[in-house]
VOBA-1610 file (N, C-alpha, C; in pm, whole numbers, padded with zeros to 5 digits, always signed):
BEGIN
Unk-07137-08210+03345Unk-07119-08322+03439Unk-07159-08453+03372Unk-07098-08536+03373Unk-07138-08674+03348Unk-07204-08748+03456Unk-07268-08878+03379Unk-07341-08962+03528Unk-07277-09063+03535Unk-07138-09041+03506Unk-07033-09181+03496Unk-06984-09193+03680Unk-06983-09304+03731Unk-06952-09337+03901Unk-06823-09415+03840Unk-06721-09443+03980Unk-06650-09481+03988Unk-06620-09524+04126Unk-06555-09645+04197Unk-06541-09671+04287Unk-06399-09711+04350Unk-06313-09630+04420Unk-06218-09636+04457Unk-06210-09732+04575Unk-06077-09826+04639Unk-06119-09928+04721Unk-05960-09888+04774Unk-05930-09811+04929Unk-05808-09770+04953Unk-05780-09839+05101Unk-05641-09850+05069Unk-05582-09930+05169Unk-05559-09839+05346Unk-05610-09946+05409Unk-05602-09868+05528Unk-05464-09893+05618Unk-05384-09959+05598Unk-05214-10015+05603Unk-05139-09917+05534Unk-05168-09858+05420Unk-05070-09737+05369Unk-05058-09693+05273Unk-05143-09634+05206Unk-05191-09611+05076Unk-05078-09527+05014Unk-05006-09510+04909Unk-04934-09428+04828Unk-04987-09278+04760Unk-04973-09157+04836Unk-05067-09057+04870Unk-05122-09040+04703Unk-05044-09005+04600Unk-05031-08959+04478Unk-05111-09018+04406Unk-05102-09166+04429Unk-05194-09275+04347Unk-05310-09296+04366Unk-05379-09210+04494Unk-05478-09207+04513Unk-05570-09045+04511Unk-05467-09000+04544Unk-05530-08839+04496Unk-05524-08789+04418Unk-05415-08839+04335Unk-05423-08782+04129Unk-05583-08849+04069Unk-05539-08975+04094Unk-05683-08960+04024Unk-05815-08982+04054Unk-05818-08984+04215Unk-05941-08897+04265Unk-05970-08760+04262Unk-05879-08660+04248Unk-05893-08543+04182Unk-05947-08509+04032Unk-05867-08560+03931Unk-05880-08602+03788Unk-06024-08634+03787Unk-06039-08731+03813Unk-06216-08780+03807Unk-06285-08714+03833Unk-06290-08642+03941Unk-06386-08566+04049Unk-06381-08428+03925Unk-06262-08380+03912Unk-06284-08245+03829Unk-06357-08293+03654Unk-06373-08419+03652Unk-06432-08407+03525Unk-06582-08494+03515Unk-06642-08459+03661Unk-06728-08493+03691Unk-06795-08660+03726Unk-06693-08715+03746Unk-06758-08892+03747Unk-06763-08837+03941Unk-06896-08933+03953Unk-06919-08970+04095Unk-06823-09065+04156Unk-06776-08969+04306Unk-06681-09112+04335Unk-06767-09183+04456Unk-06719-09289+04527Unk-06735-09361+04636Unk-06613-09451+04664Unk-06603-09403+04755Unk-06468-09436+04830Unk-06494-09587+04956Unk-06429-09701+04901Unk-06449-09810+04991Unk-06339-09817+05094Unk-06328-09848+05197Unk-06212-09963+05271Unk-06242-10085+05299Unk-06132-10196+05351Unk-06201-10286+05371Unk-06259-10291+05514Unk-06223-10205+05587Unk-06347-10221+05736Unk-06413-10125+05763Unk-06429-09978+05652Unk-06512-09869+05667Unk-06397-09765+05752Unk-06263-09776+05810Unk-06210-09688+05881Unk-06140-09616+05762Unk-06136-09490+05811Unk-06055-09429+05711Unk-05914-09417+05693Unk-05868-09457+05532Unk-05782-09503+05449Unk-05628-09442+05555Unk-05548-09498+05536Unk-05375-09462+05623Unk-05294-09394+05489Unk-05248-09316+05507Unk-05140-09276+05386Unk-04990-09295+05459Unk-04932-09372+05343Unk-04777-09415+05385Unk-04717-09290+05409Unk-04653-09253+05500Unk-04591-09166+05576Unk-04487-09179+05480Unk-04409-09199+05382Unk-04303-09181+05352Unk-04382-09117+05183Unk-04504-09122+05143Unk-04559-09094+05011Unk-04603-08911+05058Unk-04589-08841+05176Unk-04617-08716+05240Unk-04475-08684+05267Unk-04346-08730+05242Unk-04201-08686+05342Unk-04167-08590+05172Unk-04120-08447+05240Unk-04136-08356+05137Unk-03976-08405+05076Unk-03860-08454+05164Unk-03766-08545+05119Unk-03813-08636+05033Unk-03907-08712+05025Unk-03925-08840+04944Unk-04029-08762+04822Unk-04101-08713+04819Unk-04207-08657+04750Unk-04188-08540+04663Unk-04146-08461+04747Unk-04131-08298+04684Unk-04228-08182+04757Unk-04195-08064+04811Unk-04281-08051+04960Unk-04384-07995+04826Unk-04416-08025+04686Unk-04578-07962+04640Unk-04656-08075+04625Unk-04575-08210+04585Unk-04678-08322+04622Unk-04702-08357+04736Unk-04624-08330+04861Unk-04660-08377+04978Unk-04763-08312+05027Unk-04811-08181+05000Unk-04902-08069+05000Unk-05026-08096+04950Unk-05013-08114+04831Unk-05143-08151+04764Unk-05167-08318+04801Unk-05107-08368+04836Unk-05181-08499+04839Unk-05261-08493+05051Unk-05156-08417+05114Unk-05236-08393+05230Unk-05356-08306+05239Unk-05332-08210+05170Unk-05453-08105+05123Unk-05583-08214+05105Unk-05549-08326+05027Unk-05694-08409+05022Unk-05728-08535+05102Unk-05573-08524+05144Unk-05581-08643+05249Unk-05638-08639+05336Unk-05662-08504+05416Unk-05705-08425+05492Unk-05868-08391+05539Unk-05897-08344+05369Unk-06005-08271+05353Unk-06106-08300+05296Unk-06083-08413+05181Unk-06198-08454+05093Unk-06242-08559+05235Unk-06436-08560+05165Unk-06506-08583+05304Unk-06529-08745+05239Unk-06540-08809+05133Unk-06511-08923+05082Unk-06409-09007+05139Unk-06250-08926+05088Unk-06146-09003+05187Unk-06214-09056+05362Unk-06268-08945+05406Unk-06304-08914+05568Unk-06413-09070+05595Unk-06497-09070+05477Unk-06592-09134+05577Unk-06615-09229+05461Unk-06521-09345+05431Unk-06522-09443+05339Unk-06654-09528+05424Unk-06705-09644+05308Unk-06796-09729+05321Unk-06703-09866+05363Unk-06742-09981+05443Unk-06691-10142+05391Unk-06705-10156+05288Unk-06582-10272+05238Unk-06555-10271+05082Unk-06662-10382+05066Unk-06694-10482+05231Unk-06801-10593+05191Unk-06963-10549+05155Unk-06987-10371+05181Unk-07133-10326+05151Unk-07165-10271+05032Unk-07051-10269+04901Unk-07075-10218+04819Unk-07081-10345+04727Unk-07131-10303+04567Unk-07114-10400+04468Unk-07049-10312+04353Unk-06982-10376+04312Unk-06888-10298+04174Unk-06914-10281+04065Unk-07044-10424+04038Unk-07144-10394+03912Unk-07209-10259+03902Unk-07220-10158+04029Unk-07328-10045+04065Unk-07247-09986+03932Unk-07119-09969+03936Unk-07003-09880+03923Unk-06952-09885+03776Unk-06898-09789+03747Unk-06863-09765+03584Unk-06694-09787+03582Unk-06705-09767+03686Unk-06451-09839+03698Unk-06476-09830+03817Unk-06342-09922+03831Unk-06309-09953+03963Unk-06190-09897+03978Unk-06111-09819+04082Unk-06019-09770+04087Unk-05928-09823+04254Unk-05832-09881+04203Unk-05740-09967+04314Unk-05599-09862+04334Unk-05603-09767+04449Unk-05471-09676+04467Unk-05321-09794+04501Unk-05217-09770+04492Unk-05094-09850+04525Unk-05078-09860+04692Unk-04946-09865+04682Unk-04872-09841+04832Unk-04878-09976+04887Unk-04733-10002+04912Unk-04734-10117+04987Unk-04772-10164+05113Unk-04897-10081+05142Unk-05002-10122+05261Unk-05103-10211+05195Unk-05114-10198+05097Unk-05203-10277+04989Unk-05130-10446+04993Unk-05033-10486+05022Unk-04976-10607+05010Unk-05045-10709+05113Unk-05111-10643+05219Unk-05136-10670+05354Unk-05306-10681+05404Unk-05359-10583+05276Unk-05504-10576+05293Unk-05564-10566+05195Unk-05568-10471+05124Unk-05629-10484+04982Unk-05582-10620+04879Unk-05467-10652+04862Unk-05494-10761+04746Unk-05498-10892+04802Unk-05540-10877+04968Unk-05587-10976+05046Unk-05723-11021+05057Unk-05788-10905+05023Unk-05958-10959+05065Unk-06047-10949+04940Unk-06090-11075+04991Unk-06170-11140+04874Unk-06315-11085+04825Unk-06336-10967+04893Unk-06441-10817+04837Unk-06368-10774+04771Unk-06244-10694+04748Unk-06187-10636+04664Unk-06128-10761+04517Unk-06107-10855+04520Unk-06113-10902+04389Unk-06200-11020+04333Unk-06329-11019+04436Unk-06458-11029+04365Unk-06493-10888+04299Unk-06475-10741+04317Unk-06532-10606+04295Unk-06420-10607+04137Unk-06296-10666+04176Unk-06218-10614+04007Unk-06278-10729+03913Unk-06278-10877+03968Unk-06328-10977+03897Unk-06498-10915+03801Unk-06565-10829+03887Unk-06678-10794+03799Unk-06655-10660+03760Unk-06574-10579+03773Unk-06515-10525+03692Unk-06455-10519+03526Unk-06370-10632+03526Unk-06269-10639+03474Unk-06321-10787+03372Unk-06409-10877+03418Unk-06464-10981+03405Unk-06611-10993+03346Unk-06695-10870+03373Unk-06848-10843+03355Unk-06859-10792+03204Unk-06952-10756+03159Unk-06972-10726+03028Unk-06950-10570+03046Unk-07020-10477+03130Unk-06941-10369+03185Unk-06853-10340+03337Unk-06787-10207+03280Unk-06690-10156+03374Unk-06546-10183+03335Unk-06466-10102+03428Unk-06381-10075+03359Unk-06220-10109+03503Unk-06111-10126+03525Unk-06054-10115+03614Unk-05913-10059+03609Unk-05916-09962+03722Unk-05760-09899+03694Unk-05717-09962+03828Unk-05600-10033+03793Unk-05506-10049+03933Unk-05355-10010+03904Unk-05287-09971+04044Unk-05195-09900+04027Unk-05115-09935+04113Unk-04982-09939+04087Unk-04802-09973+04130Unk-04869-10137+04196Unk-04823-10149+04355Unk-04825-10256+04455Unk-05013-10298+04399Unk-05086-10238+04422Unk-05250-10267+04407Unk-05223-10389+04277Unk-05110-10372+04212Unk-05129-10460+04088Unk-05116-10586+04122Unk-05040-10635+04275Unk-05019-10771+04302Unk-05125-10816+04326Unk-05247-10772+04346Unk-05413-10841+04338Unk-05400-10917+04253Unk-05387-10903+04157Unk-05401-10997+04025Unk-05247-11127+04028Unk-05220-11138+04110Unk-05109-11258+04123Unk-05252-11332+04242Unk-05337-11278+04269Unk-05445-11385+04336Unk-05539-11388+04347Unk-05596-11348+04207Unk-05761-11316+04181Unk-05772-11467+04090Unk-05888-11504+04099Unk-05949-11640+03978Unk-06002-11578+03962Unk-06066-11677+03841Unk-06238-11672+03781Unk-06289-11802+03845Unk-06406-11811+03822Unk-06503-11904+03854Unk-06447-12072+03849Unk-06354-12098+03716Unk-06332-12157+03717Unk-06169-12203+03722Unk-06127-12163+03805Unk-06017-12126+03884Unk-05945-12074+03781Unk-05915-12013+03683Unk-05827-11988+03587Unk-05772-11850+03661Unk-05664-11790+03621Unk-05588-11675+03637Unk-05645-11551+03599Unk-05735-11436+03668Unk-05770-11306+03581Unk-05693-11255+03505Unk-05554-11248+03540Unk-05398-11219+03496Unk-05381-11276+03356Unk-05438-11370+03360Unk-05362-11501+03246Unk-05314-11481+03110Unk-05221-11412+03052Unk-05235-11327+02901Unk-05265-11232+02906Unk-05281-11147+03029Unk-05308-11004+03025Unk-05180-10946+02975Unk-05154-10852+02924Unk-05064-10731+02925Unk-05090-10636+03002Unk-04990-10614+03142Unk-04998-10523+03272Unk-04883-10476+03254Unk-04838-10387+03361Unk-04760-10305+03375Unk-04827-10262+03567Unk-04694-10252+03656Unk-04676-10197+03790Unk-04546-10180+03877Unk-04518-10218+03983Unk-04424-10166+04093Unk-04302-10272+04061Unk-04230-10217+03982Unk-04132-10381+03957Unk-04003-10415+04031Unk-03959-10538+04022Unk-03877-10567+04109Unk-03724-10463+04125Unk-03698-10433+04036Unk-03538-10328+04029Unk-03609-10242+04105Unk-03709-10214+04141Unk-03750-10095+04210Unk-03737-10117+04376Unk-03856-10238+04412Unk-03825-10278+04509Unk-03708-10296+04544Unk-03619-10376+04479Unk-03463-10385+04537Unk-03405-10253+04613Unk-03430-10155+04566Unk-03409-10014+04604Unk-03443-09988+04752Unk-03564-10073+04825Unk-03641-10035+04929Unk-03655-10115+05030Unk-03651-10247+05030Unk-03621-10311+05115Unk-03506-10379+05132Unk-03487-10451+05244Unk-03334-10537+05299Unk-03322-10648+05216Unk-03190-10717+05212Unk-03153-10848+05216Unk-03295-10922+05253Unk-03385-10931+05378Unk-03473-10984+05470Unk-03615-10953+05423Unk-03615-10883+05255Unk-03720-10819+05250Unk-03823-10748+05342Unk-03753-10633+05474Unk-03774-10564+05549Unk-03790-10444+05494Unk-03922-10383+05508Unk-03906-10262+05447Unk-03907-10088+05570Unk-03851-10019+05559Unk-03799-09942+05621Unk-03841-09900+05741Unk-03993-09965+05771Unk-04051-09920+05880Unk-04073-10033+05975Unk-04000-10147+05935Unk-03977-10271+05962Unk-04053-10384+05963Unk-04165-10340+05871Unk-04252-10480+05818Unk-04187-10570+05741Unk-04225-10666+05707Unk-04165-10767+05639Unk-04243-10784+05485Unk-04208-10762+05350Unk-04282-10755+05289Unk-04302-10874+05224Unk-04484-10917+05216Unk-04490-11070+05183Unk-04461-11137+05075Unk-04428-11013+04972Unk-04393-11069+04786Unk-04397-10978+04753Unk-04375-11014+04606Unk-04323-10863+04514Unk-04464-10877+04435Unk-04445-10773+04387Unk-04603-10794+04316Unk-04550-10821+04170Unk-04401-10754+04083Unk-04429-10870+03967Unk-04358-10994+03940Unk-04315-11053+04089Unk-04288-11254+04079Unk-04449-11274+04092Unk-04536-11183+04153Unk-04611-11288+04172Unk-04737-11280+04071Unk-04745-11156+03950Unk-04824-11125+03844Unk-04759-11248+03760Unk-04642-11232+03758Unk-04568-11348+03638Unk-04630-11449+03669Unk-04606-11519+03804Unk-04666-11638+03835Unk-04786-11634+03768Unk-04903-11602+03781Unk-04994-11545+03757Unk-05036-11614+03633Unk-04987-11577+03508Unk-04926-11532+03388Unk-04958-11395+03291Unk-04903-11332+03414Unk-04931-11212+03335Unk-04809-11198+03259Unk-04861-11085+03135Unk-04769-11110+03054Unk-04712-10939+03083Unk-04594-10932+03191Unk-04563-10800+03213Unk-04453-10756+03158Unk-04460-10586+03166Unk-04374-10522+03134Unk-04380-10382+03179Unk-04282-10327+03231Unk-04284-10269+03348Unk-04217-10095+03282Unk-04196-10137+03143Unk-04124-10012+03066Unk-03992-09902+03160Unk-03899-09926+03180Unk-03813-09910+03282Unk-03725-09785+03231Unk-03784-09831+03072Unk-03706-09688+03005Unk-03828-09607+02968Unk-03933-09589+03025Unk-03996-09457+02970Unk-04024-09411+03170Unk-04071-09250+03098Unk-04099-09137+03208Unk-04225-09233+03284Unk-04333-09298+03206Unk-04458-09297+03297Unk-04489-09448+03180Unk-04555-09493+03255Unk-04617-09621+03209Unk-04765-09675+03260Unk-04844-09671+03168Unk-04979-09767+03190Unk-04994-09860+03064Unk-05053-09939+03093Unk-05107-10039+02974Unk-05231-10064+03025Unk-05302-10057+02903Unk-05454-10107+02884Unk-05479-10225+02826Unk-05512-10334+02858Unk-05558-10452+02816Unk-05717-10509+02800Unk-05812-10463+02750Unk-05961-10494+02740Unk-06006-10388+02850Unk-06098-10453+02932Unk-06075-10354+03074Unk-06028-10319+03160Unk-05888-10400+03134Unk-05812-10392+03292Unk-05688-10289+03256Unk-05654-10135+03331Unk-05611-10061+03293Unk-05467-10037+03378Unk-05344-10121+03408Unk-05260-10079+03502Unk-05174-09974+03456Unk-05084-09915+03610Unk-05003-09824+03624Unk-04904-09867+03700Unk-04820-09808+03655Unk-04674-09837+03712Unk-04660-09809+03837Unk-04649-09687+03872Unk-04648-09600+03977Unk-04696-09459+04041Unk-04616-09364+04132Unk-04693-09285+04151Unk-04663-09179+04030Unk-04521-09202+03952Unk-04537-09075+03853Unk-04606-09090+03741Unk-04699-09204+03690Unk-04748-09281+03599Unk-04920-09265+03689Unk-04952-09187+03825Unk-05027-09175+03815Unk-05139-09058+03765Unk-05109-08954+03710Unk-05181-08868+03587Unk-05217-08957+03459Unk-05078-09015+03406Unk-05135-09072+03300Unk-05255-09156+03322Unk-05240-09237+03415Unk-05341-09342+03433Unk-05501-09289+03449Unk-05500-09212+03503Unk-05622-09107+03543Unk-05670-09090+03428Unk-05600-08998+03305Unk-05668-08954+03227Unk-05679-09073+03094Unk-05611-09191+03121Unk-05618-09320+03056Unk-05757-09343+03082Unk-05745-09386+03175Unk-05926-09405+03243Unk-06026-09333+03177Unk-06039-09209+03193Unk-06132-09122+03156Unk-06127-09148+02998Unk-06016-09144+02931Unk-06063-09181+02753Unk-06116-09342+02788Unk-06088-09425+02847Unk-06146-09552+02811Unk-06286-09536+02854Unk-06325-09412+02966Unk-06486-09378+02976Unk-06535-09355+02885Unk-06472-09274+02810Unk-06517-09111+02698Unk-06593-09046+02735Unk-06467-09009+02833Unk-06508-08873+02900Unk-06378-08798+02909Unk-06405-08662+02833Unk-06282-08579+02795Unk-06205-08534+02954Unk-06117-08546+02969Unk-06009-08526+03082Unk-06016-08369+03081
//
């Protein structure tokens, strides 16, 4: 067992089941402590369409309810405003475009990546939609966290796929931006690798993922940037 912690921060609007249970599983089996935040302490929502054995495949829809379900972490998250991220050895940000709405909205969750990602330690994995945080995180002195990063997440040819003309997305929210117009803005320096199977990029500490099939890699990305064998 290692005494490596990690702190996951999941969206209670609609978390992307995979991106959050690959590598809360991953971790957990290679011993890092987790703690599981939200931002109001209720426990985390999984997008109903990241469980549709049509959209998923009925063994990921299985295993990601299996923990959606059952792990007592998911069950009884903390406020994301009672924790500090310095405690923590990575920070781990799941996707899903419920995250557009709450997570890369509140300013606990990217003060927690800012000292993450910004501090002398720690480490941060964010993943697919979770990546549009960084189209509106500063530093202190208003500069871009983004700014010259090399990222990788949920990219636009993709979205096109999912919502309307009206940027309506299927359950009839309205979605507020894309997450990479608004990393670019940013200046992140992205790339979204469109021709490979799975994609993460590591940039200093800040560790993104594409999506949910890019979330294994990312997991065990993490764990070598711990050194801690996967």
């Amino acid at each position: 067992m290692s005494d490596t912690s990690a702190l996951f921060i999941v969206s209670e609007s609609g978390y992307w089941g995979e991106e959050c249970t690959e590598p809360l599983t991953t971790l957990s089996d290679a011993g890092v402590d987790i703690t599981v935040a939200t931002p109001t302490g209720e426990k985390p929502v999984v997008d109903e369409r990241s469980v549709d054995p049509d959209e998923v495949g009925e063994e990921t829809s299985e295993e990601v309810l299996e923990v959606h379900e059952n792990d007592e972490r998911l069950a009884n998250p903390v406020p994301v405003a009672t924790v500090d991220a310095s405690d923590y050895d990575a920070l781990v940000l799941p996707g899903g475009h419920g995250t557009a709405w709450d997570i890369n909205q509140d300013r606990h969750v990217r003060q927690a990546l800012l000292e993450s990602v910004g501090g002398d330690e720690g480490k941060a994995l964010v993943v697919c939609h979770a990546v549009g945080i960084l189209g509106f995180t500063r530093e202190a002195d208003g500069s871009s966290l983004v700014e010259g990063r090399e990222v990788t997440g949920f990219p636009n040819e993709w979205e096109e796929g999912i919502v309307d003309e009206n940027d309506l997305m299927p359950d009839g929210r309205k979605l507020p931006y894309w997450t990479e117009d608004e990393v670019k803005a940013a200046g992140g320096v992205w790339d979204a690798e469109l021709d490979q199977d799975t994609s993460v990029t590591v940039d200093g500490d800040l560790i993104t993922a594409r999506g949910p099939g890019s979330s294994h890699d990312a997991a065990t990305t993490l764990l070598d940037e711990l050194g801690i064998d996967a």
